[in-house]
Structure formats: C-alpha cells, structure tokens
N, C-alpha and C positions, 0 to 999 in steps of 0.2 A: 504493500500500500504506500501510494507516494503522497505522502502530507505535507512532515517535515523531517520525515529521516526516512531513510531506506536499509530496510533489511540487512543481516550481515548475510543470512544464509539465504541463496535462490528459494522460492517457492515454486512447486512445478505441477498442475495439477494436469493429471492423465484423465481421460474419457475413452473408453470401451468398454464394448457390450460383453468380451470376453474377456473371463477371468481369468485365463491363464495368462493372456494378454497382459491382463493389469499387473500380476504376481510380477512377469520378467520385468517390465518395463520398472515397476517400483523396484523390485530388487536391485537392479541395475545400478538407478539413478540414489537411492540408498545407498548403495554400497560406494558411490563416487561423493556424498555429502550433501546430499539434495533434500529441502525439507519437499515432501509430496503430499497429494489429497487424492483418492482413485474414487471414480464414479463411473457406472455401468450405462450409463444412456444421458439425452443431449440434456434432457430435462435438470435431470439430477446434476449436469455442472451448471445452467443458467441458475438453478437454485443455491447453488455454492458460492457463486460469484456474490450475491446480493453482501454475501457477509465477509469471503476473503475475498483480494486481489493477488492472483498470481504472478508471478514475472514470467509464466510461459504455462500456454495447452498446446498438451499434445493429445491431438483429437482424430480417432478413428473417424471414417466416415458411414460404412454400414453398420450400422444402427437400428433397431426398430424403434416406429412411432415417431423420431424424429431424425434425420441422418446427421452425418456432419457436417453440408455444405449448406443447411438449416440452421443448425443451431452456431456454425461460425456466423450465418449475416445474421443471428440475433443478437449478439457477442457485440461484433462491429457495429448494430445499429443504436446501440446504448453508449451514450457516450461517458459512463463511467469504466466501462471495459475495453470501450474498442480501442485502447492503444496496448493493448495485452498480444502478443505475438502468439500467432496459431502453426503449430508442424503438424499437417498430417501425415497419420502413420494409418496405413491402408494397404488391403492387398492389390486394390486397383489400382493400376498400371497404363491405364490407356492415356492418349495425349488429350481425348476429351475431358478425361474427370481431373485430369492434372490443371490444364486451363483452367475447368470449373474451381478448383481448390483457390487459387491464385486470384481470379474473380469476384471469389467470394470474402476474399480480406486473409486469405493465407499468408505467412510469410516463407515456406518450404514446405516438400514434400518426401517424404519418406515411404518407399514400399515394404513390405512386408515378402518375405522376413529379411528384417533391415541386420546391418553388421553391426556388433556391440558397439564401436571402435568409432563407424562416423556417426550413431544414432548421438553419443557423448559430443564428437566435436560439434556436429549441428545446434545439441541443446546449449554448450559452450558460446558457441556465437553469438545465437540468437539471445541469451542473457545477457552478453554482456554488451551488446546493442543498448538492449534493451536500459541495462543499468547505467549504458552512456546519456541514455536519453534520459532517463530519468536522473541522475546527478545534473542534466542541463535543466531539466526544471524545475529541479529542488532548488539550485544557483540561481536562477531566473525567479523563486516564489522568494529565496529570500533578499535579493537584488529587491525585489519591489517591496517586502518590507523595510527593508534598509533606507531605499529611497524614502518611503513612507515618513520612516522616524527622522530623516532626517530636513522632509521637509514641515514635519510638526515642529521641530527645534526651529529650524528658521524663520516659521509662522511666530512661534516665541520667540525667540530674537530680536524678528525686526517689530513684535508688538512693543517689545523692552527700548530697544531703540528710538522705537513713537513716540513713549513717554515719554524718554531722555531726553529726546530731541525736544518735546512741550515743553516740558520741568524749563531743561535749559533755556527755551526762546522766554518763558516768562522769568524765569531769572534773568537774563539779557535784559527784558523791558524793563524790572526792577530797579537795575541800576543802570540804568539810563537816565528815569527815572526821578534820580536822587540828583544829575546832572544840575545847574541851574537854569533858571530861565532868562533867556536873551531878554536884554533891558537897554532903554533907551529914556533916558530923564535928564534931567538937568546938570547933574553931577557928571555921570558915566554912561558909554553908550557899550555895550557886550558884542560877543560873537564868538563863538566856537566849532569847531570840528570832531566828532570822536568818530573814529571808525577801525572796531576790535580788530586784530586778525584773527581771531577764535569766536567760537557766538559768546564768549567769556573773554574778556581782557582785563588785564592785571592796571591799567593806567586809570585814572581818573580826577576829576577836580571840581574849582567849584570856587565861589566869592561871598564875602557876606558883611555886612557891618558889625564889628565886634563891639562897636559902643558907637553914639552920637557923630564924632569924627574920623573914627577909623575904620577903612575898607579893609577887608583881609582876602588876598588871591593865592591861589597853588594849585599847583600841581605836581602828581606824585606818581610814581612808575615803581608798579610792584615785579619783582621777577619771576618771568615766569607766566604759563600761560592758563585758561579751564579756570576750575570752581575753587580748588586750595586761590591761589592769588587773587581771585575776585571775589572772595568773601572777605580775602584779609585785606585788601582796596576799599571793600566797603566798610569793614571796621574801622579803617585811620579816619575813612573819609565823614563817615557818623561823630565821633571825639571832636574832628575838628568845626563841623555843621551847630555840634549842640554845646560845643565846649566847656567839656567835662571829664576834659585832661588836669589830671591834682596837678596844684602848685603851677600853674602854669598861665603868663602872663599874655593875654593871645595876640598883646598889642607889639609883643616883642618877638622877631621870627627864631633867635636865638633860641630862648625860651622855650617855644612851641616845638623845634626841631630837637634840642637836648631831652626834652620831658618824652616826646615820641619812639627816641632812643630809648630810652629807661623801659619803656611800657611794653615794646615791642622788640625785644630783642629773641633773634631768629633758634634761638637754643628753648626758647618757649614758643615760638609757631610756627614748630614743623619746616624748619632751615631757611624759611623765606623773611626776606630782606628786601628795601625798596629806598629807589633816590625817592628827591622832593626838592621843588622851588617854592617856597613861604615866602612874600610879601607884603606886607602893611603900608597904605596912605593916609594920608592925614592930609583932611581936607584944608583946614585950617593954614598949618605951614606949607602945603603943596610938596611936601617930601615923600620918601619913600623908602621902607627900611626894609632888608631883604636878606635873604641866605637859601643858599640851597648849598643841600647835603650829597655831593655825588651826583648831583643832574644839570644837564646842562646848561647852560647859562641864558636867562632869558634875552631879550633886547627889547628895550626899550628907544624911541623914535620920538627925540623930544620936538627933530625939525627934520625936515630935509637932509642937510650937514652935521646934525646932529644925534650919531646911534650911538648907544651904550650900552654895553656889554655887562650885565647884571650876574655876578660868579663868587663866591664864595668857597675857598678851598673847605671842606667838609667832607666827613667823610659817611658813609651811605646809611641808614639809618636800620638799625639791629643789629650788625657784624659783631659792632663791640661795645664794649659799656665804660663809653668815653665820657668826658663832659670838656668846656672848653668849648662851645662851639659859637661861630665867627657868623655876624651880622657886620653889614653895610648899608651906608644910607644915599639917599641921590637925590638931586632937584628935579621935580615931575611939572615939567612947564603944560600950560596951557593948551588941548590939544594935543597931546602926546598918546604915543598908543604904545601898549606895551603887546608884546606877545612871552607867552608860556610854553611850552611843548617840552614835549618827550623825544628819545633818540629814536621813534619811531619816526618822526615828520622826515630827517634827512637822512638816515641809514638805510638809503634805499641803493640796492646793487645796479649797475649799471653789467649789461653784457661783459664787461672785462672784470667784472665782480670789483669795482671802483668803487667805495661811495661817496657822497656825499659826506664834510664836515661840518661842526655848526658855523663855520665862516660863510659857506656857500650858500647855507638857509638864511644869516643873517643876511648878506647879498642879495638874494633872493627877494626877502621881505620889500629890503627896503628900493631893489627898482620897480619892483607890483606893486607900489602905496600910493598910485595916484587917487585922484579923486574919483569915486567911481566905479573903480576897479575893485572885484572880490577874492582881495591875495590870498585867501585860504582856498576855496575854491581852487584858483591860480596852481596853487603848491600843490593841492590833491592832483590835480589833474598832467602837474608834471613828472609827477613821483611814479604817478602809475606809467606814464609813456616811458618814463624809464626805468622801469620795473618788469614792460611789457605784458603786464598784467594787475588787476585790481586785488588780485591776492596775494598784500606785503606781506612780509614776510614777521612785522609786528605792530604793536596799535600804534594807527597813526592818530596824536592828540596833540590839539592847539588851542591854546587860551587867548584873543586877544580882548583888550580895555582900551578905549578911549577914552580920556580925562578930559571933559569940559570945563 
C-alpha cells in the first residue's frame, strides 16, 4: 500500500483456480522471500484487493465464472488498483489470448509450465518497476507536503512581516510626529528636511522656547540604524522637548550636552552613542551660544560674505563619562539663517566612492540662498543625482532658522 511508506517485503498475490497451481507458485515465491495471499477465482482477488494492495498479481486466466482477462479490466478499471502490475500465468499460448492479456492492462505473460528461474526474474522486475514507481510517488506525495508546509511558513512569515512592516510604518509616523512644526512669525521663520534611510532613522531634532527669551535648536545623530537607535533618538529627543534632564541649565548648551553625557552613556543603552548640535538664542542680545558634541559643525549665514562655521571640539555623547564640555557664543545678525544637519546631508558617495565634506555643503548652502530658491530641496535633489539613487545610504537631516 503506497500512503507514506512502502513495504520492506514485496507482496505478491496469486489467482488460480488450481490448487496445485497455487501450492508451486507460493512455495516458490516463499521460498525466495515473498510475503503472498492465494485465491482460487477472479472474484475472491477483487474481494482481496478492497482491503490489501499488492505490489504484483499473478493471474491465471481460465477460471470459472469469471476469467482472467475479466477480472484484470476490473482490477484496471478501479483506480485504486489499477497501477498494480498483472503477469499472466496460463496454459494458453496462442498470439490471440496473448494480445488479449496485454489489452487488457497486463504487464507480461507467462505460459505454463513456466521455468522456476524466469517465473522469479519476471516477478523481480516487474517489483521492482513497480517499487520505482512507487518510491517516485511516495517522493512526489511528500515533495507536495513539503511544498505545502513550506508554503504555510511563508503564509506566516510574510503575515509576520505585515505587521512588522504596520508596527514599523506607525512607529515611523510616530516620530515624525514628534518633529516640529514649520513656523513663520515675527521672531523666526523654520524649514526642515528628514528623510530616514531605514523606515527607522536614528537622527532627529527639533526647537523650542526654553523660557521668554531663549530659543533652543539641535540636532542629534544616533548611531546606527531600525528600532534600538530610534527609540533611543526618541528618548534624548522627549528630555530635551519637556526638559526634564536633572541639574541641567537648558539655556546653557554646555550644560545640556555634559548632563546628556551622564544620563546616557552607551554601557547602559545597549552600546549606542550619538553626536549633537545644541544651540540657544537670545532674542534680546541677538546672540547665540552653541556646542556640538562630535557633529558636524553647523553654519550659520549672517550675510552674503558673511558664513560661520558653528564647531565645538567635543567629544560624542555616551562613549565616556567626561565633563569639561566647551560652548561658544556668536552674533546672530538680523536675517541670518542658520542650518543644522547630520553627516547624512553631504556623505553622499559619488561613483569614484568621493564624498562630499562639510566645506562643500557649507559651499553649497551658501550659492542656493538666493531669494526664492529652496536650498534644501536644492541639496536633496543633488545628493541623490549623485548618489544615482534616492536610496542614501543614511538619514538625510537638515535644520534651517531664519532670524527676523
């Protein structure tokens, strides 16, 4: 029976009407290791079959009540048997009954009285056809459950990855989100760019009034890409939103960059570390006090002839549990626009794998700052031409302020 295993020992069921017939034939095929079943007419094997499957009948064909060239096309016409291989063994000998055997879904014929010698190799053969064929559809039934399970796993899989991919796009909108809103009033006029390399980016920023007079700007570049750095992106960036960093003076970037040291150092979250550019203005005196820890250096565009290069040697914030950390101050003329960014904006590869320094961004800025012109936009859309593609290779983030 071929389900899902096949037999070790052949099964061989004989059909004749004579008994001494059956004795040699079982002896025989006994004596060579053959499990057998003997039945005496056609009847008594169709009724055999309902419950075994043979791997071979060998079937007389005179018979009474039913012959063998009957009871083979009822054999073959059921298609739970008919790939069961039929040898008759018969005294007829003529070239009509032989055709008829062969017609009738035979697979050989054997006369009577057959030699011990090929009656064995015939049943030899035709078994082991038979157990070819059958090993090809046992391989074949489990080839299709195989496929089966494995396309259940990937039905779960990519159900797993649906969600992953929701989870993530609403985490994404989350801290988007949290970005702030483009403003244009009397003081300041905004504008920014984010766009991840990952549906999760580790960069982010943001502005806010920390009291009556002083504006607070930054931006911070966490390392690293996915859900570990854009959760810890969004814890700096929550501290600094509600400022509710201990001890710490928000008016002062030193301050706020030494205390984010402390709080965050990368031996408590999971080995991640991130620059940052912190600056405070002060509407009042039109000044501007600033540090950044390890990130690039902003510029500021107080005229035309006038860029400045806003840098703070500091070192990255979580590596080490430093203090000592260095603010600078600058005059924020009237009109001045400041930009923020990450090494995302100008570490774009160029075909010769060249990149971009932040001289060539601050370059950059300051020939796109006519009136009119939208130098962020400007900068996206050079970065990818030279990139040759819109998928950098990390977030590209830009912060600009105008000071009225």
């Amino acid at each position: 029976m071929l389900e899902t295993e096949i037999n070790t020992k052949p099964y061989i069921l004989v059909v004749d009407d004579i008994l001494k017939n059956l004795k040699v034939i079982g002896n025989i095929l006994l004596e060579n290791d053959y499990e057998i079943s003997l039945v005496s007419n056609g009847f008594e094997a169709l009724e055999s079959l309902k419950s075994d499957k043979p791997d071979l009948i060998l079937l007389d064909i005179m018979m009474p009540e039913m012959d063998g060239f009957e009871a083979c096309r009822r054999i073959k016409e059921n298609p739970a048997t008919a790939d069961i291989p039929i040898i008759f063994i018969t005294a007829k000998s003529e070239t009509e009954d032989i055709v008829e055997a062969f017609r009738t879904g035979g697979v050989d014929y054997l006369t009577k009285p057959f030699n011990r010698e090929e009656l064995l190799v015939r049943v030899k053969t035709h078994i082991d056809l038979k157990r070819s064929r059958d090993e090809s559809k046992l391989h074949a039934i489990q080839m299709t459950k195989l496929n089966q399970q494995l396309s259940a796993i990937n039905n779960e899989k990519q159900t797993l990855l649906n969600t992953l991919e929701e989870d993530l796009r609403i985490a994404s909108e989350y801290i988007e989100s949290l970005l702030p809103n483009k403003v244009d009033n009397t003081l300041i006029k905004s504008d920014w760019m984010f766009i991840p390399a990952t549906t999760l980016g580790g960069d982010s920023f943001g502005f806010h009034w920390v009291d009556d007079d002083n504006l607070a700007m930054y931006l911070l570049d966490v390392c690293g890409h996915g859900v570990g750095p854009a959760l810890h992106s969004v814890s700096v960036l929550n501290n600094l939103r509600s400022q509710i960093l201990p001890d710490t003076d928000f008016t002062s970037p030193k301050s706020v960059i030494s205390n984010l040291n402390q709080v965050y150092q990368m031996r408590n979250h999971n080995n991640i570390y991130f620059t940052m550019w912190y600056g405070v203005y002060n509407k009042k005196n039109h000044k501007m006090k600033y540090a950044s820890a390890g990130h690039p250096p902003a510029l500021l565009l107080n005229s035309t002839d006038d860029a400045v290069s806003l840098f703070t040697r500091n070192y990255v914030i979580g590596a080490e549990a430093i203090m000592g950390y260095a603010e600078e101050e600058v005059e924020v003329k009237k009109g001045a626009k400041l930009y923020i960014f990450s090494d995302g904006t100008y570490e774009v590869f160029k075909t010769d794998r060249v990149p971009w320094d932040v001289e060539s961004l601050h370059l950059f800025l300051k020939e796109n700052n006519d009136a009119g012109k939208d130098e962020l936009q400007e900068l996206y859309r050079h970065q990818v031409n030279v990139n040759g593609s819109s998928n950098l290779e990390d977030d590209f983030s830009i912060l600009k302020i105008i000071f009225k």
